[in-house]
C-alpha positions as CSV (number, residue, x, y, z in Angstrom):
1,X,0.0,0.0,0.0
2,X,1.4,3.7,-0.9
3,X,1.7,5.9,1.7
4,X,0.4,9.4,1.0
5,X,3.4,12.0,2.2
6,X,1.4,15.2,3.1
7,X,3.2,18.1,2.3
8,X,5.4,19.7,5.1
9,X,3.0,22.9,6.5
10,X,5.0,26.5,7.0
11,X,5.7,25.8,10.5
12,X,7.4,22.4,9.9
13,X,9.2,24.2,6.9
14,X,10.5,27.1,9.3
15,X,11.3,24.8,12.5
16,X,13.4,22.6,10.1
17,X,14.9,25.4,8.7
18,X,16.2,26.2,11.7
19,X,17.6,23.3,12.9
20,X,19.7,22.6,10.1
21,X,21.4,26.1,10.8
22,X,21.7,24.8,14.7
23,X,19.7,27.5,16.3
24,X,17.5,27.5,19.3
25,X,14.4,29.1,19.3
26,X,15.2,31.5,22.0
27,X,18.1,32.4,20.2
28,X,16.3,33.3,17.1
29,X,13.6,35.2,19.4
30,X,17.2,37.2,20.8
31,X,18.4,37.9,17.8
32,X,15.7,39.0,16.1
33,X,14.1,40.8,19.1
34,X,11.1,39.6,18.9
35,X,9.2,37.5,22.0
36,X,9.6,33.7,21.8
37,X,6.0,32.9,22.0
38,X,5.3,34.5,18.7
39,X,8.5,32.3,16.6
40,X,6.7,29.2,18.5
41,X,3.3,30.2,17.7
42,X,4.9,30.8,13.8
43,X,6.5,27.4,13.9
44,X,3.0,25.7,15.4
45,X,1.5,27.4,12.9
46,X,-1.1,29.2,15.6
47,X,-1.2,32.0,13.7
48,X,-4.3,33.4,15.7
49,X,-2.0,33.4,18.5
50,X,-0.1,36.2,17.0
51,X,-1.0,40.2,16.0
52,X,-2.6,41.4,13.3
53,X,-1.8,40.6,9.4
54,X,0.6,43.4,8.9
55,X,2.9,42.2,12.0
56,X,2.5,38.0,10.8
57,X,4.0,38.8,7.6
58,X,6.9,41.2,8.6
59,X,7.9,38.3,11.1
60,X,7.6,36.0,8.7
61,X,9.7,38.1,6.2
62,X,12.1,39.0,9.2
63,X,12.2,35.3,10.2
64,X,13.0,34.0,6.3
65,X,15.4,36.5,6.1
66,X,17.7,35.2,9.2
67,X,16.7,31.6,8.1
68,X,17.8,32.0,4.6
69,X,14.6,31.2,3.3
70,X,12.8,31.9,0.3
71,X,10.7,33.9,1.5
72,X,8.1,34.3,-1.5
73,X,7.9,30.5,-1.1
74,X,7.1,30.6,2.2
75,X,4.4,33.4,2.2
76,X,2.3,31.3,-0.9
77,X,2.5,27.8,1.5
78,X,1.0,30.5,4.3
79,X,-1.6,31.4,2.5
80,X,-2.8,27.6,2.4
81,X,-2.6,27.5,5.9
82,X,-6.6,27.6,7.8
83,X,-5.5,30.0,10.0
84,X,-2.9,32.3,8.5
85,X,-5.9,35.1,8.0
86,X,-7.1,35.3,10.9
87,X,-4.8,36.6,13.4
88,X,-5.4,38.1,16.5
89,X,-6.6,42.3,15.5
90,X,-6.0,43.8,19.0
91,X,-2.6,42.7,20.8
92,X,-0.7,45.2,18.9
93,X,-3.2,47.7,19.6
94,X,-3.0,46.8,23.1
95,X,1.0,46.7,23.2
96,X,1.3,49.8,21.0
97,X,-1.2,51.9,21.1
98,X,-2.7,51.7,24.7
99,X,0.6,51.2,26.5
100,X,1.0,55.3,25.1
101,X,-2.2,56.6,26.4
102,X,-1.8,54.0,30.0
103,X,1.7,56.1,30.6
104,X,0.7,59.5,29.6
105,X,-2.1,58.9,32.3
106,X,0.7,57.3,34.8
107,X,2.6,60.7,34.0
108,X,-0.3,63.4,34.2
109,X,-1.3,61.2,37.6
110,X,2.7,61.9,38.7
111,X,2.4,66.0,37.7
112,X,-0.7,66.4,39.6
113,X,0.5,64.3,42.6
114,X,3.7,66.5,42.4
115,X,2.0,69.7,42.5
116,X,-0.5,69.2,45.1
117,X,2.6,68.1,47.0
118,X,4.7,71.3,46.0
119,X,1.4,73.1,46.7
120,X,1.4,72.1,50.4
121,X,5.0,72.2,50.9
122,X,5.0,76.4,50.4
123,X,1.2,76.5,51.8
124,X,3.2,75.4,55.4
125,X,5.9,77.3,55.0
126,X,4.0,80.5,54.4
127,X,2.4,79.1,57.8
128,X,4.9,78.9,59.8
129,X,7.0,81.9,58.0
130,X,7.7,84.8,60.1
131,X,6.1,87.7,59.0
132,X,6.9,90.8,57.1
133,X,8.3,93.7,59.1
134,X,9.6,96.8,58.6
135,X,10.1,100.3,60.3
136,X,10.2,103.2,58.4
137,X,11.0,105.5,61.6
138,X,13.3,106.4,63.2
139,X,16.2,104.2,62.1
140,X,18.0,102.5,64.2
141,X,21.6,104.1,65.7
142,X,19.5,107.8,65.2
143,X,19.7,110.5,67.8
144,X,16.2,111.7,69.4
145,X,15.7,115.4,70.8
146,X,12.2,114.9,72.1
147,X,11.1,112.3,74.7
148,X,8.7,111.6,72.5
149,X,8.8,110.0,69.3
150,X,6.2,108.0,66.6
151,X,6.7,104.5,65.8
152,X,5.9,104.0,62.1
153,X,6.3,100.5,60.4
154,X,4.5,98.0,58.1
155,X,3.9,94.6,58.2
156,X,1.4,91.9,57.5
157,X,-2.5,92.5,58.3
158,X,-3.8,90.0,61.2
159,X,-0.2,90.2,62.4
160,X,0.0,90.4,67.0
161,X,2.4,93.2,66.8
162,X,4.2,94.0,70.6
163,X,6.4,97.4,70.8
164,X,8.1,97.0,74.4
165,X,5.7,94.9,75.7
166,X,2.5,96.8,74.4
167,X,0.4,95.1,71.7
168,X,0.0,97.4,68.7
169,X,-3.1,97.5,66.4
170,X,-2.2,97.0,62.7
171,X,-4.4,98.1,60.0
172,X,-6.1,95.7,57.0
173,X,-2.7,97.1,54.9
174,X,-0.7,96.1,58.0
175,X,0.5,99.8,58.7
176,X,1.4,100.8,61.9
177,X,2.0,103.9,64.1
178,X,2.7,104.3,67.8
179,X,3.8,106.7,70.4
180,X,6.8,105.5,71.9
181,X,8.3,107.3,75.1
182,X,12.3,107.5,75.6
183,X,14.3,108.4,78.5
184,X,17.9,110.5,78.7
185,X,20.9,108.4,77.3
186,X,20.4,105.3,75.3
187,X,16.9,103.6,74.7
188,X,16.3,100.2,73.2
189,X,12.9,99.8,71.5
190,X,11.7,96.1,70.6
191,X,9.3,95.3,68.1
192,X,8.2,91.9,67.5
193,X,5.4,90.6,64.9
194,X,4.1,87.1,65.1
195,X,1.3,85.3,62.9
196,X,-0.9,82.2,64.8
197,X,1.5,79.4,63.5
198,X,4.4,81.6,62.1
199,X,8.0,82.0,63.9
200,X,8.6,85.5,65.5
201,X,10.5,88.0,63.3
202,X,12.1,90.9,65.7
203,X,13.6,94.2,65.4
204,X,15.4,96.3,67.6
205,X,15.9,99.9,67.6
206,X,18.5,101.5,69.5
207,X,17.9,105.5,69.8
208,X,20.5,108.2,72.0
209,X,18.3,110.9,73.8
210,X,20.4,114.1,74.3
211,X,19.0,116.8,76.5
């Protein structure tokens, strides 16, 4: 009785290909950078196990090439293979095309998240900043001639302003005047500003009364 040889599918061609030139199939999946489930789906011909049409037949092409196979030969035996037109339509989509939008979300997610963090970081230290404070008269080091003389400053509005000891009021533009009284030979006047949270921020002003 003849025996009926049935001709040797793409797979078989490609798998035997391969051997004869003593390569593994990881190796081949190295070298060509591709993954080694899609040269063993190639080789078991599950070509629905692989991405769309385009993508088969550029491995295939890429995969004669480094065989040193014919491939024209090879792509008409494909196209008598069941499956060969009906690989899978949405892995590459999935690996090329939603990977992009999946990271550009991962990195908008990572902006935000960094600038509600930056946003707090200088939200607490305004907090616990010391206020603004400045004295516009007298300046420090000046000599007085009058036992008498008129604090004038700025700072921050809602600030607890304390001239030697004596709690100033501050108006909504955080200016400030005050009647300070000075004694013969050297006085030192102490202003301090402090917000509810804030450090203290302090200034001294050292004024000579002469007679």
């Amino acid at each position: 009785m003849i025996r009926k040889v049935l001709p040797k599918t793409l797979g078989e061609k490609l798998s035997e290909a391969r051997n004869q030139r003593q390569i593994n199939l990881d190796e081949a999946a190295k070298d060509l950078n591709v993954p080694f489930r899609y040269l063993e789906s190639l080789e078991q011909n599950n070509f629905s196990d692989l991405p769309d049409k385009n993508y088969l037949n550029n491995l295939l092409k890429n995969y004669c090439r480094y065989l040193k196979v014919d491939f024209i030969a090879a792509w008409l035996l494909a196209q008598s293979q069941p499956n060969w037109s009906k690989p899978k339509t949405n892995e590459v989509k999935k690996k090329y095309f939603i990977a992009w939008p999946k990271l550009t979300r991962r990195l908008l997610l990572f902006f935000l998240v960094l600038v509600i963090l930056i946003f707090w970081i200088v939200k607490v230290q305004q907090i616990f900043a010391p206020p603004f404070l400045e004295i516009n008269y007298p300046q420090d080091g000046s000599i007085a001639t009058s036992q008498q003389i008129t604090l004038v400053g700025r700072s921050e509005k809602e600030v607890e302003l304390i001239v030697n000891n004596q709690e100033i009021f501050v108006d909504e533009n955080g200016n400030f005047e005050t009647l300070v009284d000075l004694q013969k030979g050297l006085n030192l006047i102490k202003i301090t500003a402090k917000k509810r949270y804030s450090r203290l921020e302090e200034k001294e002003i050292r004024l000579l009364l002469k007679d």
